[in-house]
N, C-alpha and C positions, 0 to 999 in steps of 0.2 A: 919341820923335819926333825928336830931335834927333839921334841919330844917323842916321836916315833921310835927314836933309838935310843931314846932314855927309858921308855915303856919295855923295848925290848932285854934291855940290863937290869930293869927294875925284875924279871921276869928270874934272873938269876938270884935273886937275893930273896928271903924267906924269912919273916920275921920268925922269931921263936916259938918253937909248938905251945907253949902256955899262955900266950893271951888269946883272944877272942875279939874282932872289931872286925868293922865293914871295906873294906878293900877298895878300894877308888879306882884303882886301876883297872881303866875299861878292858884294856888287852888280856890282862893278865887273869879274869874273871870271865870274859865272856865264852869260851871252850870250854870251863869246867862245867859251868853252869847248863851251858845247850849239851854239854855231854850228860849231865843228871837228866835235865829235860825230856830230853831223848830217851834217854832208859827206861824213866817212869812210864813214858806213853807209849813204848815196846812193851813193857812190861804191862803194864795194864788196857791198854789200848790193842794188843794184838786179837784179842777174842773179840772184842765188839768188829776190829776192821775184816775179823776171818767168818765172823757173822754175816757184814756188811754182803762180804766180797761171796760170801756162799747163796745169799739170798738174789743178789747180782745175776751172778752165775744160773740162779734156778730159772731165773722170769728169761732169761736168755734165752737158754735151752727150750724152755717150754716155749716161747714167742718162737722158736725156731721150728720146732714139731709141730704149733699149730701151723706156721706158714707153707712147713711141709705136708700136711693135710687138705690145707687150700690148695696147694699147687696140686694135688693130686686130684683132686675135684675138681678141678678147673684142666685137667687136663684127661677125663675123663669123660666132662661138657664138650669141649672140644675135638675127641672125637666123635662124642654122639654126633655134633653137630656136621664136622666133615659127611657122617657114613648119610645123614638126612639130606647132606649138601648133594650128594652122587646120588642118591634116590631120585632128589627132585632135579637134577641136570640131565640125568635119565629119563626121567616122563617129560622133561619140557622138550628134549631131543626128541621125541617117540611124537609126541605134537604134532610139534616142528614139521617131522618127515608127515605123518598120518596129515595133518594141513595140509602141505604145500602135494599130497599125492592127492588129497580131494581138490584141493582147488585145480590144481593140473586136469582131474576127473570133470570136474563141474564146466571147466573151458571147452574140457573135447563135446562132452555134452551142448554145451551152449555153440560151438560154431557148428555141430551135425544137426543140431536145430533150427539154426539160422540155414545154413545149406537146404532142408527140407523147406523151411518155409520160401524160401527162393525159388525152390524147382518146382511148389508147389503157386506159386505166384507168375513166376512164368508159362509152366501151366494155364492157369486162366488167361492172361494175357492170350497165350494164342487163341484160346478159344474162341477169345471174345474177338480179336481180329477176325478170324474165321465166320464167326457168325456175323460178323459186320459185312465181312467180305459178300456173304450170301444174300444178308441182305438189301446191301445195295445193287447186288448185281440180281434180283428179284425185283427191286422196283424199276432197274432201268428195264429190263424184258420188258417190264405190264407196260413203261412209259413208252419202248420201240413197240410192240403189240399193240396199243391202243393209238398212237400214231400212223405204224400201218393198217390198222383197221377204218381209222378216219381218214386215210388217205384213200385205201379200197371204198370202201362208201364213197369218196365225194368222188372219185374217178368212176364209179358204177352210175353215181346219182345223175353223172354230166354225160355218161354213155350212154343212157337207157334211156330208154323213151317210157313211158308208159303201156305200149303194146309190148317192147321186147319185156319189158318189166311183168307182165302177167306170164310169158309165157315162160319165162323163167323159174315162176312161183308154179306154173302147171307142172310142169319138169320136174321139177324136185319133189312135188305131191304125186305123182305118177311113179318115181323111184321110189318116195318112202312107203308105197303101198306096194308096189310088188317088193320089197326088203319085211313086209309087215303079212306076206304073203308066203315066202320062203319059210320062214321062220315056223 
């Protein structure tokens, strides 16, 4: 500490302007010195640092104008890309409805197809019932017919004698001749 405040006294006192030597005194040298320091590199250092700081300043400026030329292209892209975006959200909706109105179309179609083909299936069905109908009720005739035909024979066979039996057969040749006589 003492020399701190002996550096600081020593600061008051000046040798004589006619010698010349080196100064020890860190305190008392080291402000005059960063003060020349200093002036020199103002003094000659301000063009190179106004150089520096202008070429600094250019690439700024100009990185700035390019990025605003990007931004303006790119938002440019951006609308193209929205107004292409509404174009195609527009046909895909138009789809969409033009789909879902065929397919809806293709249903109605498809169940009035299915309905024909049913009334047309039921259709046959009856018919074929019907012609079943007639044909069983066709064979059961020929089978009652042909039962009572067998049944008149054998009641005639057991009735008749052979005398009534010719004269039966005269009868009926004696009507189909006067019928064959009319005519």
């Amino acid at each position: 500490m003492k020399n701190i405040t002996d550096s600081f006294l020593s600061l008051g006192y000046w040798p004589s302007a006619g010698s010349f030597g080196f100064n020890t005194d860190i305190l008392a040298t080291n402000p005059i010195n960063l003060s020349v320091v200093l002036g020199v590199l103002i003094f000659f250092g301000k063009g190179v640092l106004s150089d520096l700081l202008d070429n600094r300043k250019e690439r700024i400026l100009k990185t700035i104008r390019n990025s605003e030329e990007l931004r303006e292209g790119a938002i440019e892209q951006l609308e193209k890309a929205q107004v292409r975006l509404r174009k195609v959200e527009m046909e895909a909706d138009r789809f969409r409805v033009n789909g879902y109105s065929e397919i809806e179309r293709e249903k109605l179609n498809l169940i009035n197809s299915i309905y024909t083909t049913l009334e047309q299936l039921e259709n046959y069905k009856n018919e074929t019932i019907h012609f079943e109908q007639q044909r069983v009720i066709n064979q059961v005739r020929q089978r009652v017919f042909q039962q009572a035909l067998q049944g008149a024979l054998g009641t005639l066979n057991s009735c008749l004698n052979n005398e009534l039996h010719l004269r039966t057969i005269s009868a009926n040749i004696g009507m189909f001749g006067a019928m064959k006589e009319i005519k």
